[in-house]
N, C-alpha and C positions, 0 to 999 in steps of 0.2 A: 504493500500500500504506500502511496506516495505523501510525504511529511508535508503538513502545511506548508511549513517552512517553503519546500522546493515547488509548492504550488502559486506560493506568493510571489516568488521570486519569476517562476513563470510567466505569470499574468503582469507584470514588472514588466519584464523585457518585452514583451508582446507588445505594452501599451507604449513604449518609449520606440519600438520600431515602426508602429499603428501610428505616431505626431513626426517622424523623419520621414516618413512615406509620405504622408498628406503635407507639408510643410511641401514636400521636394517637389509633389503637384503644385499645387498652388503656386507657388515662385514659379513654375514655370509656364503653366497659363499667363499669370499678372503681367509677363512679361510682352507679351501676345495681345491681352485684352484691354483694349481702352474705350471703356464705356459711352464717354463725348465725343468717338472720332469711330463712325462707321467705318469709312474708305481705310482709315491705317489699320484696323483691328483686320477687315477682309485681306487685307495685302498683306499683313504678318501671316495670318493662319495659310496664306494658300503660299507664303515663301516657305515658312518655317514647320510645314504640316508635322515633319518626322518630333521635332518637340513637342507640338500640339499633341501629337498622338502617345508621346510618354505621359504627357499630363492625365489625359482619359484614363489610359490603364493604370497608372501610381492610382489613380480616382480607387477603380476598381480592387485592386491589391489592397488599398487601406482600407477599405469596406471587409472586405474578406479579413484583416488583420484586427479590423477593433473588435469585432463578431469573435473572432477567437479569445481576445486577452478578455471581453465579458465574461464569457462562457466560463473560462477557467476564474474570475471573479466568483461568479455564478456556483461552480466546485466549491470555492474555497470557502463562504459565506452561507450556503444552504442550511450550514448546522445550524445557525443560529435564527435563523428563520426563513425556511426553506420556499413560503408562498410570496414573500417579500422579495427576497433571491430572484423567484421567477417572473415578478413584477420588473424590475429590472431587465431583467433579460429582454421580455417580450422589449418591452417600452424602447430599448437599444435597439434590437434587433428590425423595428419596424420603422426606426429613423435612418441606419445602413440599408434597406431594404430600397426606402423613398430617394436616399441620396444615391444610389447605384442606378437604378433607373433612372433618375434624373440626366446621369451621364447622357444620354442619347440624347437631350438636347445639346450637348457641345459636340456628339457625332454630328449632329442634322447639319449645324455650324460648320463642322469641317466638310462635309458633301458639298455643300453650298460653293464652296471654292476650290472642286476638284478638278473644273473645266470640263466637266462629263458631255459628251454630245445630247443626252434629252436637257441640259440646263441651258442650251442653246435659245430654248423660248424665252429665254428672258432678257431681260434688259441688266446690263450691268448695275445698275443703281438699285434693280428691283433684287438683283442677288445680295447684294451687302444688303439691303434692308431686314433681306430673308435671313441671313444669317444672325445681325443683331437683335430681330428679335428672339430666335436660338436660344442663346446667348444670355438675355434679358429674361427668357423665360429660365433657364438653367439658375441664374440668380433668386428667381420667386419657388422654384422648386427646393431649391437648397434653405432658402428660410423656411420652409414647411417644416422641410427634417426637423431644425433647431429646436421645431416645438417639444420632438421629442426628447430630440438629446436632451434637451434641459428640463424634461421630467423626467427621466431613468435617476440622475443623480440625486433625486430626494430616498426615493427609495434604496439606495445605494448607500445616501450616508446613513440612513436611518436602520440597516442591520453594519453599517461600519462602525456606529456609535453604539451597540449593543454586544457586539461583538465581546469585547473582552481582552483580545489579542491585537487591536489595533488602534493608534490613539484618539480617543475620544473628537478631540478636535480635528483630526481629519472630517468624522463624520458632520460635524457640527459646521465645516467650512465647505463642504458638500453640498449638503442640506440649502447652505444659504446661497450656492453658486445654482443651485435650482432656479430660486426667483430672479437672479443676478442675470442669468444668462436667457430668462422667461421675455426680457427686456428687448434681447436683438432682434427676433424675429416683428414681435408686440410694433417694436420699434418701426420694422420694417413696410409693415403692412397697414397700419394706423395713423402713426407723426412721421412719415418718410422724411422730413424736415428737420426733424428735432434727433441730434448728435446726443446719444445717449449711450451709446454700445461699448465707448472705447473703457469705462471702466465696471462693465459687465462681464465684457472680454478678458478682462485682466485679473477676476475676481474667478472665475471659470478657469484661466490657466493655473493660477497660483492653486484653487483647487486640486484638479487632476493632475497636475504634475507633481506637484507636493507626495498624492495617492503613489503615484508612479514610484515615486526615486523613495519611498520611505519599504512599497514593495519587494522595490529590486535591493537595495541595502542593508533593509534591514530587517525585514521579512517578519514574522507575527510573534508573538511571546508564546512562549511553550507553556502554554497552561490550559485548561476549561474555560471555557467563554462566562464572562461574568453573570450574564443572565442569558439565560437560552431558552427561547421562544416552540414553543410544540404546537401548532396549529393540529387540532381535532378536524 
């Protein structure tokens, strides 16, 4: 049977390879994507497609890798309350589910500027248009997810905080990067106006990474969880 220990330390390195994956996307879309400028964003994707196209799959590889380092969260936390556990899980698993799909709007984007013979019906202005809205929708798809992602973590801190073998205040900074990060999407779709995210953002990483590096360093305290929850 496998030691807590070497299951935290698992779900550790999963989730620290799960934020260098997705970080390595992102930088390299950002680099491609310029939201005010139709024409340059078209003509990056259709020079630089072979980048475009790591970005897409890094997309997909970190969807597959957060799904894992949960799961094994999911292991490692079931004792202590196993329906909470799977509360979590689903709630992750169905914001990687919405962000993976979403990809295919940044594929439709990249088709848009293949130079394929049936795109010949179109007018070049009407392809960039086609693409940015892509692109644009790929942006409102991805605030959906966030809905989720930033509900999994209340449930999360709330068997992290009961646990026993993990420090209280992780869960308790969890818990509150729930509401903190409920802000971006809320943000997005409501006061599109109103700069609110940058210290929601920052309250969400200092969270999860915190979760991370305390995982992978220093793994759970060898004891019985301090209260441990039996759902009937």
């Amino acid at each position: 049977m496998i030691s807590k220990n070497k299951i935290a330390r698992i779900a550790g390195a999963l989730y620290l390879i799960y934020m260098i994956v997705f970080a390595l996307a992102d930088a390299t879309r950002s680099k491609l994507i310029h939201m005010e400028d139709t024409s340059a964003t078209f003509i990056n994707i259709q020079t630089s497609g072979g980048y475009f196209k790591i970005g897409f799959v890094s997309d997909i590889i970190a969807g597959i890798l957060f799904l894992l380092a949960v799961w094994t969260l999911y292991v490692l936390l079931r004792s202590v309350n196993q329906n909470v556990a799977l509360l979590f899980l689903l709630l992750n698993a169905a914001g990687v589910t919405i962000q993976c799909l979403n990809t295919l709007n940044l594929y439709a984007a990249f088709l848009l500027t293949s130079g394929s013979e049936y795109l010949k019906a179109f007018q070049p202005d009407q392809l960039q248009a086609m693409a940015m809205y892509f692109i644009h929708l790929h942006e409102s798809g991805f605030m959906i997810s966030q809905f989720f992602f930033s509900a999994w973590l209340f449930p999360l801190g709330y068997v992290v905080y009961k646990s026993g073998f993990l420090p209280r205040i992780l869960g308790i900074v969890l818990m509150a990067e729930c509401f903190g990060w409920l802000l971006y999407p809320l943000q997005y779709f409501l006061f599109p106006s109103t700069m609110i995210v940058t210290i929601s953002s920052t309250i969400g990483f200092i969270g999860e990474f915190s979760l991370t590096l305390w995982l992978l360093i220093k793994g759970v305290k060898q004891s019985k969880p301090a209260l441990a929850e039996v759902d009937q």
